[in-house]
N, C-alpha and C positions, 0 to 999 in steps of 0.2 A: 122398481115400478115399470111398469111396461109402455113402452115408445104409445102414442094416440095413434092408432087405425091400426095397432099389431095386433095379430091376434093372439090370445097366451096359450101355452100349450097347461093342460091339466097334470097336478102332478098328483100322487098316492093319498099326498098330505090333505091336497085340496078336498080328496074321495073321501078321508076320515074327518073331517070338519062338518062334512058333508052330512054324513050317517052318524056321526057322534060317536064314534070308533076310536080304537087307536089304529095307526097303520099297521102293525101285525096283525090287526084281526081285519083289513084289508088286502094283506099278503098272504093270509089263512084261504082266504076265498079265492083270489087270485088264482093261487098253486094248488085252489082241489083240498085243502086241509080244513075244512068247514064239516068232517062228520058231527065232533064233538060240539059246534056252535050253536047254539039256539036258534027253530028257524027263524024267526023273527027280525035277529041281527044280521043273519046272513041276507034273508029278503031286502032289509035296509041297506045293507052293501050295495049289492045288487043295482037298487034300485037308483042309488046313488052314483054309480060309474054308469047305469045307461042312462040319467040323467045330466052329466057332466062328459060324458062320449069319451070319457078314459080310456086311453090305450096303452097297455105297459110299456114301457122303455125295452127293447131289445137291445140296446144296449148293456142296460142296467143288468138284465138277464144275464149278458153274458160276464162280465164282471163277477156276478155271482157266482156262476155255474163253472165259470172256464172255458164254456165253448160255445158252438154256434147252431143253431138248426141248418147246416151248409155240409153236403156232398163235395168234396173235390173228387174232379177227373182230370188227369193227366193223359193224352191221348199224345203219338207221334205226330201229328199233322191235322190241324181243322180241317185244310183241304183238299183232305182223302174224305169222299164222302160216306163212304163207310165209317168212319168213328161218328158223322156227323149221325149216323142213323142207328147207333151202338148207342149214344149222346139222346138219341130220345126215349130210347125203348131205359135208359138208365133213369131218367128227368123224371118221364111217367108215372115209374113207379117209385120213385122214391116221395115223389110228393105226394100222389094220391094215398099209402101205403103208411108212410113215417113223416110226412108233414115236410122233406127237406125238398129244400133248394137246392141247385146244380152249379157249381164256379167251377170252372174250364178252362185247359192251359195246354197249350203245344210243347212238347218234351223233345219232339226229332231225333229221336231214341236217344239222348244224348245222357250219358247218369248224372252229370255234372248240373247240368240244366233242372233235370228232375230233384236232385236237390236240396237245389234252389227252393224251385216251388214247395215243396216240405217243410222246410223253413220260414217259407211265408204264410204259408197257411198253418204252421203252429203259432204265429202270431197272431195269426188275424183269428185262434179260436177253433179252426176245424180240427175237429179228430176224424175224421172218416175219409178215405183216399181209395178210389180204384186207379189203377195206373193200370194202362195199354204199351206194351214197354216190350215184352220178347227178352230183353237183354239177358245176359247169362249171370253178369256181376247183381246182385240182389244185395248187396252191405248195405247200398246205401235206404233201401228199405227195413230191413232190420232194425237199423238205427234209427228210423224213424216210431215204431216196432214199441221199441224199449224207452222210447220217452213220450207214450202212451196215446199212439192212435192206431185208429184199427186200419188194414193195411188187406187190400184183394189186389191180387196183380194177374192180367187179362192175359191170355194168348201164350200161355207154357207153365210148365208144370214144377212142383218143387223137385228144387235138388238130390237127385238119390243119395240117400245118408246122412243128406244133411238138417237139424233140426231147425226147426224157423218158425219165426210168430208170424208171418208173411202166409195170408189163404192164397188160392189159385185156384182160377176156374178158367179149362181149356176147351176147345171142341177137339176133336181127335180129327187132327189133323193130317196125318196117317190114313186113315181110314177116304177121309174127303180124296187126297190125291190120287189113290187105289182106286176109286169106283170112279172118277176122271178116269184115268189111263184104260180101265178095264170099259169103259164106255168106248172110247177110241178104237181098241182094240176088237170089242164085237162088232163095231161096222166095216173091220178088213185091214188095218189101218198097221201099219210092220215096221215102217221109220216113225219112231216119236220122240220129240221133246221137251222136255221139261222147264222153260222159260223163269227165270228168277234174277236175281240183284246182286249185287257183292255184299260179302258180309253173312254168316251165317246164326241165324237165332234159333233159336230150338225148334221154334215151328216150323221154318225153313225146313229146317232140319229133318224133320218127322215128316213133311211133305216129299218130301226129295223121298224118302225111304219107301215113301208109300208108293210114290210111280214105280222106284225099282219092280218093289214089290211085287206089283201087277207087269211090268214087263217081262220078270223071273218068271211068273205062273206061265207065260203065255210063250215061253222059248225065247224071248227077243231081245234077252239082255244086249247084245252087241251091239242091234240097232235102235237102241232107247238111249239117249244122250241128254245132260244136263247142260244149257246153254247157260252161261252168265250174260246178262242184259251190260255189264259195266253197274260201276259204283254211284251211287245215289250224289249229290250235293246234299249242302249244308242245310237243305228244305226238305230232305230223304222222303218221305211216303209221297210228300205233295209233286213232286214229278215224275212216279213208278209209270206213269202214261206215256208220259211224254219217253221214259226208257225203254217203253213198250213197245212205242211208234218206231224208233231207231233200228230196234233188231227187226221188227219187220221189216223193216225196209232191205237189211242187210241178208235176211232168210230170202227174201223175193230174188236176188241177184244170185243165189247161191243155186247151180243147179241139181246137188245132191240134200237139196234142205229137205226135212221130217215132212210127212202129209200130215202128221195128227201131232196138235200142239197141247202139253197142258199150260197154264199160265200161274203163276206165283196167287195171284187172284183178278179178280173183275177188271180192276182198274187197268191193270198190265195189259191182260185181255184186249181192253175195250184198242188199248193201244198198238198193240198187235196187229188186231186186224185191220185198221186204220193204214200203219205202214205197211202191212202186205198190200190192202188195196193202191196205197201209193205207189207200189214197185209195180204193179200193170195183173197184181194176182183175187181170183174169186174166193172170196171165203162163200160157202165151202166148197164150190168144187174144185178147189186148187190145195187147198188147206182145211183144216177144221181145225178149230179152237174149241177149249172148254176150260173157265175160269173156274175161281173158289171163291165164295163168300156169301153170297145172296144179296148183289146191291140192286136197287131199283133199275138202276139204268142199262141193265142187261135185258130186261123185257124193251127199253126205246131204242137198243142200236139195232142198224139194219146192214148184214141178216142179226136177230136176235140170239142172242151169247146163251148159248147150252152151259149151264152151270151150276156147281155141287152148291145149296143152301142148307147155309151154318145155323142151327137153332140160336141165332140173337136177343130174340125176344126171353127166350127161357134161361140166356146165361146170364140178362142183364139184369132179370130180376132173381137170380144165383146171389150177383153179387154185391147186391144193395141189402138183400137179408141181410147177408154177410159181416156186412160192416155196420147197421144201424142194428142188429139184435146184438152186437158184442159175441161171438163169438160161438150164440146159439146156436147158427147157420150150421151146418158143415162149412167146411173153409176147403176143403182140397177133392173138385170135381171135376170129372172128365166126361162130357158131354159129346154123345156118339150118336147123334140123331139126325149128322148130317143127310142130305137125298141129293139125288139126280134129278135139274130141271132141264127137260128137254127140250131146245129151241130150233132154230134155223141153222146154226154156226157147227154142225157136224152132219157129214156125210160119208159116205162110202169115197177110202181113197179114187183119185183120177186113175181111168183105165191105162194100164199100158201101151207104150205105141207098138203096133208089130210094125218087124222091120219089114220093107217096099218086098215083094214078089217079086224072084228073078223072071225077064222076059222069056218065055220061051222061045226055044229056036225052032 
């Protein structure tokens, strides 16, 4: 009996008492299995739960079903605002699209941690998982794989040789750092370097290849140099800025430092030129930078960050097909549609000094 001034919540059984039903032929309607019903009975359904404001149990649903109308995203860091903005172009369309919901978890590339979460969310019902990860070891995806959720993993590509129930959808990251360098390069620009983190992930990886790349084309291998920023902490993407700001500082003090910088991405970037400006240097006319990703706040920093834009929008909704059609999708894409946005933060290197005029005698 229900407490005085509670309100009771409606249940199936109430909705068939209702309309003089049985509950199967209110779970007929329910779930769309009303072709074969009379319309008559179905009208009375009907008319029945919008008269009693019935709302199924999602619960109950998932009890049934085994699973939940819920997206997981596993991303290395909420507060790299890049995932944050990866995080709604995924939201968007998975709810407008497939009806799902977003649940969201910080991984800081760690597999152990990632997991975890895997574990939780086969409990709590999800099958659908994009993970933001780079990592090289992918077992512990597989394994999630094989006791049956769909499984897209962002930012590198599968294993050569190897077979796996595990999709991928990458940008050609390759390509991004190649038209970076090769930007640098057409404004004059003969010492560069390549700005990045410790620890190497495939994207890294294929980044780093791609400045070679365009130094190779251009004679300059000698003086194109990979700088490591130092190793991340236990919070890895959420302080790539703050490792950003450091080496500038340490580039500013350096009299033989690069004029044309690439950066690992945006965030590095933004940081970069931060510690250069702290060391007493002008971006650009002392330096030019040019980041990788397409984050917002490369159009607000001042001067404004020249930088390669990742088609985000087109991988995010890559890989929510992906995983909410089962398997319909393609699962292993390489998106090459990166561009050059051109800002303020790249210039023709600083002219050279001539040395003083001897006096005439």
């Amino acid at each position: 009996m229900p407490l005085p001034g509670k309100p009771t919540v409606t249940t199936i059984q109430d909705v068939a008492r209702h309309a003089d039903v049985s509950t199967s032929t209110v779970s007929n309607v329910l779930n769309g299995r009303a072709d074969r019903m009379r319309p008559e009975t179905r009208l009375r359904v009907e008319a029945a739960i919008e008269a009693l404001q019935f709302r199924p149990s999602k619960l109950a649903q998932q009890l049934k079903t085994g699973h939940t109308p819920l997206l997981g995203l596993l991303v290395p860091s909420m507060s790299n605002p890049m995932y944050g903005f990866i995080a709604r172009e995924v939201e968007t369309f998975a709810q407008d699209r497939f009806g799902l919901r977003l649940l969201i978890g910080s991984t800081y590339r760690d597999a152990a941690k990632e997991a975890a979460f895997f574990e939780d969310m086969l409990s709590h019902g999800v099958r659908r998982v994009i993970v933001i990860s780079s990592l090289a070891d992918e077992r512990h995806l597989e394994r999630a794989v094989e006791r049956g959720m769909s499984v897209m993993s962002y930012d590198r590509r599968a294993t050569l040789g190897q077979k796996t129930g595990v999709g991928h959808v990458t940008p050609d990251n390759f390509e991004a750092a190649r038209l970076a360098a090769a930007h640098l390069i057409a404004q004059g620009h003969q010492r560069l370097a390549f700005v990045t983190v410790s620890g190497m992930t495939m994207s890294r990886s294929d980044k780093i290849a791609g400045f070679r790349a365009a130094a190779d084309a251009a004679g300059l291998s000698k003086s194109a140099v990979v700088l490591d920023g130092g190793a991340l902490d236990e919070y890895g993407d959420s302080v790539i800025a703050e490792v950003g700001r450091a080496t500038g500082l340490q580039l500013a003090a350096d009299p033989k430092r690069p004029t044309g910088i690439v950066a690992l991405n945006d965030l590095m970037a933004l940081g970069l030129m931060a510690g250069l400006r702290e060391g007493g240097l002008r971006v650009p006319e002392d330096v030019s930078v040019v980041g990788i990703d397409g984050l917002f706040l490369a159009a607000l920093s001042n001067p404004g960050l020249t930088h390669v834009q990742m088609p985000i929008r087109e991988m995010a909704q890559a890989m929510v097909e992906a995983v909410a059609t089962d398997g319909a999708a393609p699962r292993e894409q390489l998106f090459s549609q990166a561009r050059l946005v051109e800002r303020e933060s790249v210039a023709p290197p600083p002219a050279k000094k001539k040395p003083p005029s001897k006096a005439s005698t």
